[in-house]
N, C-alpha and C positions, 0 to 999 in steps of 0.2 A: 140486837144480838147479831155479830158478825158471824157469817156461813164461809168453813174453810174448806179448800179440799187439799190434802195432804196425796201428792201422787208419786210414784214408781214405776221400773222398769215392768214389776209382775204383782205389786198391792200385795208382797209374800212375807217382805220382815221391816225394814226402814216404816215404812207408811204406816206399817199395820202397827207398830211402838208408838208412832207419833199421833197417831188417831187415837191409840190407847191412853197416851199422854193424855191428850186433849180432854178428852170427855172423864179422865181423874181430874185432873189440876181445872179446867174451865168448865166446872158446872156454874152455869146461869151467864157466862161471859162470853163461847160461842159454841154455834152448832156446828161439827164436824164431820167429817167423812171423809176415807180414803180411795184410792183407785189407784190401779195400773195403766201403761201402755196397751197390756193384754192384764185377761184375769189367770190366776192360778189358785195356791192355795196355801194357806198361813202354815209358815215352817214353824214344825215343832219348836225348834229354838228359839225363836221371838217368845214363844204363849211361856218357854220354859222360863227364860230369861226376866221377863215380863215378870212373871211371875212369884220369884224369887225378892221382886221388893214391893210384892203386895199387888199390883195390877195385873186384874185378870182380862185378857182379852183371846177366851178361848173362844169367846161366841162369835167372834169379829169373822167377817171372811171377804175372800179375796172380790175385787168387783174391777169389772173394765173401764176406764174413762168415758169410753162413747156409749154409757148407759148414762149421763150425767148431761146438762146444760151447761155449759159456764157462765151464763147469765145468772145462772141460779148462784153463783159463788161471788165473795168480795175479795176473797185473797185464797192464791192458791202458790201450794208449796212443791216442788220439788226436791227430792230427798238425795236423787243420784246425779246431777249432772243431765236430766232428760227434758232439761227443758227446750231443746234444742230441737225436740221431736217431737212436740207437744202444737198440738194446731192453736193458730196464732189465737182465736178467742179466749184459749186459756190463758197465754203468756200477756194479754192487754186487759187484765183482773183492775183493778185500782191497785193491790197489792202481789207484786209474784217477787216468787224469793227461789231463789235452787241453790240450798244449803249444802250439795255437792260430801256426801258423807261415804264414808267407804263401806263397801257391800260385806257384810257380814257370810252372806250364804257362801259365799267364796273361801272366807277364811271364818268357820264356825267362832275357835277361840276368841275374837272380838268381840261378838256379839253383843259382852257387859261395857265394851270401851264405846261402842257405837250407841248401845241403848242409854248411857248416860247423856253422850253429847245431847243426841236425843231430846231428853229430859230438858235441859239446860237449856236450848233451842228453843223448845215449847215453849220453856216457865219465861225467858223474856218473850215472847210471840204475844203471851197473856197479858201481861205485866202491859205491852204495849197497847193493847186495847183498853185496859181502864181509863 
């Protein structure tokens, strides 16, 4: 089973969707977990949004990256463009991707246009580990 870690600017709405993703769509295909830059704390509008098509990730919460190993992961993702700022043992995974997605917190209304890409993102991420 492949271990990912799905990271962000604050582990507040992008990361915390795609981690939500993950652990619906890839039971038994990988272990997952997300982080930030820094921690903070899951915007109501993610758990809302989330929500709204069945996936709950109210329990989920915000976690820092340097509470994590990157030895411990096989592929790690980038959700904002931060890979740029991410210490090198994360960005030399066997797999780094930074899907570079627009920040929702900024502009609430998106939220449903972002949590799809999202989705869409995940379900080939999966799809490519069978």
């Amino acid at each position: 089973m492949k271990r990912v870690m799905f990271v962000c600017k604050k582990n507040s709405a992008r990361s915390q969707m795609a981690e939500g993703f993950a652990k619906h769509l890839g039971v038994g295909t990988i272990d997952v977990t997300s982080s930030g830059l820094e921690a903070s704390v899951v915007r109501p509008e993610a758990i809302a949004t989330m929500k709204d098509i069945g996936v709950d990730i109210s329990r989920q919460t915000s976690k820092a990256l340097n509470e994590f190993n990157a030895k411990d992961f096989d592929i790690v993702i980038s959700l904002c463009g931060c890979g740029v700022n991410l210490p090198p043992e994360w960005v030399e995974r066997a797999v780094f991707e930074d899907w570079q997605l627009d920040d929702p917190a900024e502009q609430p209304e998106i939220f449903p246009r972002v949590r799809d890409e999202i989705r869409t993102r995940v379900t080939q991420l999966i799809e490519s580990l069978l």
